[in-house]
N, C-alpha and C positions, 0 to 999 in steps of 0.2 A: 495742321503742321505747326504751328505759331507755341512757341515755347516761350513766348513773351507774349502779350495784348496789345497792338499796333494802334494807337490813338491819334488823329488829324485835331492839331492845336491853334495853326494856320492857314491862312490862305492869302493867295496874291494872284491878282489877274491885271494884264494889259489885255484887252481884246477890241476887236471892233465895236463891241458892245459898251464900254468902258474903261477907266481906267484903275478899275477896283472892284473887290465880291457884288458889296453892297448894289455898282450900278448894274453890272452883269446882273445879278438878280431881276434888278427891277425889270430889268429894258427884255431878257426872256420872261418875265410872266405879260408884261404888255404885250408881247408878239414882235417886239420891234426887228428889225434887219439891218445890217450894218453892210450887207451884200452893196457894192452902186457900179454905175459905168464910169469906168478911169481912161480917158479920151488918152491918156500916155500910151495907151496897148495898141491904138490905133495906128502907130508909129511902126509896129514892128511887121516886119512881111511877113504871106503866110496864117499869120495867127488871127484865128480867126473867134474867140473870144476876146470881150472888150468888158468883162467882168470879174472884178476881188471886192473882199472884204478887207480893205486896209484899217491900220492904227491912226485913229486921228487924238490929236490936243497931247503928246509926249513930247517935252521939249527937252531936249537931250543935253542942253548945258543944266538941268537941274541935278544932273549927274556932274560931280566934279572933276574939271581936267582933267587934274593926278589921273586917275583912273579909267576917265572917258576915254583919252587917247589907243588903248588897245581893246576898243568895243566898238563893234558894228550894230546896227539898231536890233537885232536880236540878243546880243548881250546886254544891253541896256533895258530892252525889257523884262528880261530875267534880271539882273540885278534889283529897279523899280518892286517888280512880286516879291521876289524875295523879301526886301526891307518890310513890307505888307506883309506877310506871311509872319516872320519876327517881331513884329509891332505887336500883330493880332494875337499874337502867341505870347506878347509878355515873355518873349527870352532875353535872359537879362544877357546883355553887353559882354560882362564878364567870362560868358560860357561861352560865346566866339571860339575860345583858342584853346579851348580845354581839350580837344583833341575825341571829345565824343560825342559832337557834331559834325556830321558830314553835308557831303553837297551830290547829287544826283541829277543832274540834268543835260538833258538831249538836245539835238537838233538834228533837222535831215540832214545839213551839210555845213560849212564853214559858211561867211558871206559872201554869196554870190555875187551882186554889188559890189563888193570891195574889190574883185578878184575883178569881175569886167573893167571896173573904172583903175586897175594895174595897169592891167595889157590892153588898156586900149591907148594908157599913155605909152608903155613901152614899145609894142608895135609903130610907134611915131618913127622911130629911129633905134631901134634895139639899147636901150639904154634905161639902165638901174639907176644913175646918177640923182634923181627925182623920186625915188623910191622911200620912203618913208618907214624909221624901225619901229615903229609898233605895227605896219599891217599886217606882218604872219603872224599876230595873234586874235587876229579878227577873222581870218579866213583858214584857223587851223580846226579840226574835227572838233576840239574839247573846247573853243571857244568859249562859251556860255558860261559854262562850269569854271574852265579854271576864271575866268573874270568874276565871275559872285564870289567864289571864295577867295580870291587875291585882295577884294576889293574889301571885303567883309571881313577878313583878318579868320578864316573859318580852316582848322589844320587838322580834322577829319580826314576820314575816306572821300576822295573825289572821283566818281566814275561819270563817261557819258555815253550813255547808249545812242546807236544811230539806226533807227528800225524804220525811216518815214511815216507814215501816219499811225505805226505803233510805238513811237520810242518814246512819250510821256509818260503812255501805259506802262509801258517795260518799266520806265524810270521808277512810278510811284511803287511797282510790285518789288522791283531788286532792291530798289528803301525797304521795304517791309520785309523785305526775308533777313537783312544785314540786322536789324533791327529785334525783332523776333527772333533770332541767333544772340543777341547778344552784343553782337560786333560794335554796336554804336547804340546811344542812346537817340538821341534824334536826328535828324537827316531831312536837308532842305530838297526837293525832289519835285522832278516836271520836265518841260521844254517850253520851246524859244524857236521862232522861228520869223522869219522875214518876207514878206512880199516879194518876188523878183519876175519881169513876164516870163523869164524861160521857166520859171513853177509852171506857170497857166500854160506854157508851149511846151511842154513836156505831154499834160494831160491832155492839149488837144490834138498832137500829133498820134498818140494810141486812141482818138476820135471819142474820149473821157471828160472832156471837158465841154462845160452847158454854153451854148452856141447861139441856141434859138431864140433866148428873151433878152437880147441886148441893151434896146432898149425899154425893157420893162426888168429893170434889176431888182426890184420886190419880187416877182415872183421866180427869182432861180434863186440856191438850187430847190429840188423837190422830192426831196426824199421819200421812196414807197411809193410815189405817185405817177397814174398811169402815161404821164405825159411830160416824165423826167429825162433828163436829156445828159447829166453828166456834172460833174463837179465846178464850185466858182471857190478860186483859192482865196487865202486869208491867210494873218498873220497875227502874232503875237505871244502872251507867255503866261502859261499856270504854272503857279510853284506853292505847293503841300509843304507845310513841317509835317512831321512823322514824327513821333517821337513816344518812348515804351510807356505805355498807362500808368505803370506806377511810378516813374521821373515825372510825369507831367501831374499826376493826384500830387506826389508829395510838396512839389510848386505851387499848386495852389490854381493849375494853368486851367481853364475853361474847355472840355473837350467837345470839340463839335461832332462827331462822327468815329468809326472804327473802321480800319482795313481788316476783312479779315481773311480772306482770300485771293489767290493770284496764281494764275497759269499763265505760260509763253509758248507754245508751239511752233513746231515748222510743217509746213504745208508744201510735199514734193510734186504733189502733183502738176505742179506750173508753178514759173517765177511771176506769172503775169494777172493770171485768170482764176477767182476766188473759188475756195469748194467748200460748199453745204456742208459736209461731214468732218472736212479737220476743223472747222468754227467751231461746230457741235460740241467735236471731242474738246478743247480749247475749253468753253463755256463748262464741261462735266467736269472737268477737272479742277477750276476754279472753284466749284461747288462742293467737288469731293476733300480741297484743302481748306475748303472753311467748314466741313462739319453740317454741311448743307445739302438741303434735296432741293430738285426743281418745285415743290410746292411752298418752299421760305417762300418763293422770289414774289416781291410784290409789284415790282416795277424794272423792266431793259432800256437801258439808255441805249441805243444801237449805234455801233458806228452809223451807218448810211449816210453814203453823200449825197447818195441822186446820180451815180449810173446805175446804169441794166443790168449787168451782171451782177454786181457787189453788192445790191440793194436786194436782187430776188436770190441770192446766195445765204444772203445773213438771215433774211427774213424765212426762207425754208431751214436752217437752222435753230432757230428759235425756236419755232412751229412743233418741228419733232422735242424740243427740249420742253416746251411752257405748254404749246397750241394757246388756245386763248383764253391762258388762264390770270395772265398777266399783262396790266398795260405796257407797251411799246413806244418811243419818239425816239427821233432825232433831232439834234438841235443843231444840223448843218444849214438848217435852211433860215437859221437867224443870224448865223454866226461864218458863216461859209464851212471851208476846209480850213483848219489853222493850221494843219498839218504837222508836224514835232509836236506841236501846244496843244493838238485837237485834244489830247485823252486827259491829260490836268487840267486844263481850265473847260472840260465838260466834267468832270468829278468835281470841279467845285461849284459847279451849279449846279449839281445832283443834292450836293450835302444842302445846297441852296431850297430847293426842292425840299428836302428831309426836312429842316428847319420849319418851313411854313406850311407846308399840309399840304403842298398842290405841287400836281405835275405837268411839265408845261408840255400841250400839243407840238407836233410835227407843224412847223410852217410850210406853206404852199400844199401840202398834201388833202388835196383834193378831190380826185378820185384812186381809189385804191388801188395799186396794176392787180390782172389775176395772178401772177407770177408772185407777189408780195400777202397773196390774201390770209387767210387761219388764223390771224392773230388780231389783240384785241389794241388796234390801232389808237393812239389819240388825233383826235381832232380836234380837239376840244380840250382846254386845262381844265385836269380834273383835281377836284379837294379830297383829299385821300391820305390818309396816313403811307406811309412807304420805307419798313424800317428795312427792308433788305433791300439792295440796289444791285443788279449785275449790269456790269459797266465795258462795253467791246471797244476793242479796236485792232482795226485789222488791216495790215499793209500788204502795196506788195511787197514780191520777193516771198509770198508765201508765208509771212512773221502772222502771227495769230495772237492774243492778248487780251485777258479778261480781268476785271479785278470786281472782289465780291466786297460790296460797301456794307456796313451795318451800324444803323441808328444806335448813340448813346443809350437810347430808353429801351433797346429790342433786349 
């Protein structure tokens, strides 16, 4: 499709693993987990998970007032990446406002936080009196987005997709098509997203969220694995520059990586319950806009969180598209569910991955389910060249989401 060459110049990660690429690398080829038990969850009824992977060491006044004030800590974390991503990118200052720079970035929802900690004052006695003018900008949809660009001086295209655990996906693909069009030359693109329990009480009320290893928070979640139990959420923010290969060659910019494919689907057959063949088709199509057959693929970053269905869905998906022709992981089970953030800041540890020759094992995944078997699992980080990357993500609501990565050297 790409009538441009979509080149990755940036990168910026807040995750539980870190607060930047560099540590995020390290801390997934050590195997580390950022998953723990947060005794706060223990407070709320009902729920019956007492497990996230929270953001720890962000201190939010290193973020300036001026600006901090219409930011809940998912804008803060996309702002933080962002600057990272523009540092690492060598974009100078002065192209901020040039108007062909944009901004792309998601979240599942506004802050949740902000909105409880409203009405629970207001519920006091029906009264706005105490209400504060910058919170409807922390709890509006385009939060994220429009604060990096407000903040950053950045008068580009600003979109923000809302797909839950596919809208980073979405985000870094609808960069690359804007981009690849023409529309823009580079484009800061990803998500953001925030810890809150009703995340965690969402997935445990549709009985998705991992229940059983409380306290033992190393091993949830367990993606593929026959003894998995369901998702442990997280939070935080991946943000890509994008930006067309020959603006970033005539700069002088260092490119780490190539988008070169991107599919989005919808999947009608349930708003709830995943299906093996629209992933499939999702994945083929991703493959057929980059020019690519299922024998490129050297390595699937899988969505999988570690439920039952979603895990033996993607995984018989795959099967029919690679079988075991291609290594497989997830890196939910080091990094939780980041949910908004899960598809950017897993692409930036894929290009992490490309960089250094190794692919890092599935954590916890121990024994194989039969539901998950045909494919060539890792267990093990394997040293391996890996210049094509198909990268899933896949929410509800039936949203489907693929993006085809390709090494600088392929």
């Amino acid at each position: 499709m790409s009538l441009e060459n979509v080149v990755v110049t940036g990168i910026g990660i807040i995750s539980p693993l870190g607060l930047d690429y560099e540590q995020l690398t390290a801390a997934l080829l050590n195997g580390e987990t950022g998953v723990q038990h947060v005794a706060a969850l223990e407070k709320i009824g009902g729920l019956r998970s007492r497990l996230a992977a929270p953001v720890e060491g962000v201190d939010p006044k290193s973020v300036p007032r001026k600006i901090r004030r219409s930011m809940s800590n998912m804008s803060i974390y996309a702002y933080l990446a962002s600057q990272q991503a523009l540092a690492m990118a060598g974009w100078p200052d002065e192209e901020l406002s040039s108007g062909r720079l944009g901004v792309v970035i998601g979240s599942t929802l506004g802050s949740t936080e902000t909105s409880e900690n409203f009405f629970a004052d207001y519920f006091r006695d029906y009264s706005l009196e105490r209400m504060k003018s910058g919170l409807f900008f922390q709890i509006m949809g385009h939060s994220c987005a429009a604060n990096v660009a407000q903040s950053l001086g950045i008068t580009g295209r600003v979109m923000a997709p809302s797909a839950a655990c596919a809208t980073s996906c979405q985000a870094v693909g609808y960069a690359y098509e804007q981009i690849a069009f023409g529309r823009q030359d580079a484009i800061l693109c990803g998500g953001a997203d925030e810890f809150h329990p009703l995340t965690a009480a969402t997935f445990d009320v549709m009985h998705a969220a991992s229940i059983n290893y409380n306290d033992q928070p190393e091993r949830s979640p367990r993606p593929f694995d026959a003894a998995r139990d369901g998702i442990v959420c997280g939070e935080g923010s991946g943000i890509l520059l994008l930006e067309k290969r020959e603006h970033a060659e005539a700069r002088g910019a260092t490119i780490l990586a190539e988008i070169c494919g991107f599919a989005t689907t919808s999947d009608t057959s349930s708003i709830a319950n995943p299906d093996s063949g629209a992933m499939l088709e999702c994945m083929r199509l991703a493959l057929a806009d980059a020019g690519l057959s299922a024998a490129d693929v050297d390595y699937v970053n899988a969505h999988a969180t570690g439920t039952l269905q979603g895990d033996a869905a993607e995984a018989g998906a795959i099967r029919d598209l690679l079988g075991d022709s291609a290594p497989v992981s997830s890196l939910k089970g080091h990094l939780g569910h980041t949910m908004a953030a899960s598809g950017s800041i897993e692409l930036g540890a894929c290009i992490g991955m490309m960089q250094r020759g190794v692919l890092v094992a599935t954590r916890n995944l121990e024994t194989v389910d039969k539901s998950c078997a045909g494919l060539e699992h890792l267990q093990q980080n394997k040293t391996t060249e890996a210049n094509v990357i198909l990268k899933n993500n896949f929410a509800m609501g039936g949203i489907n989401s693929t993006i085809v990565l390709r090494s600088n050297k392929a």
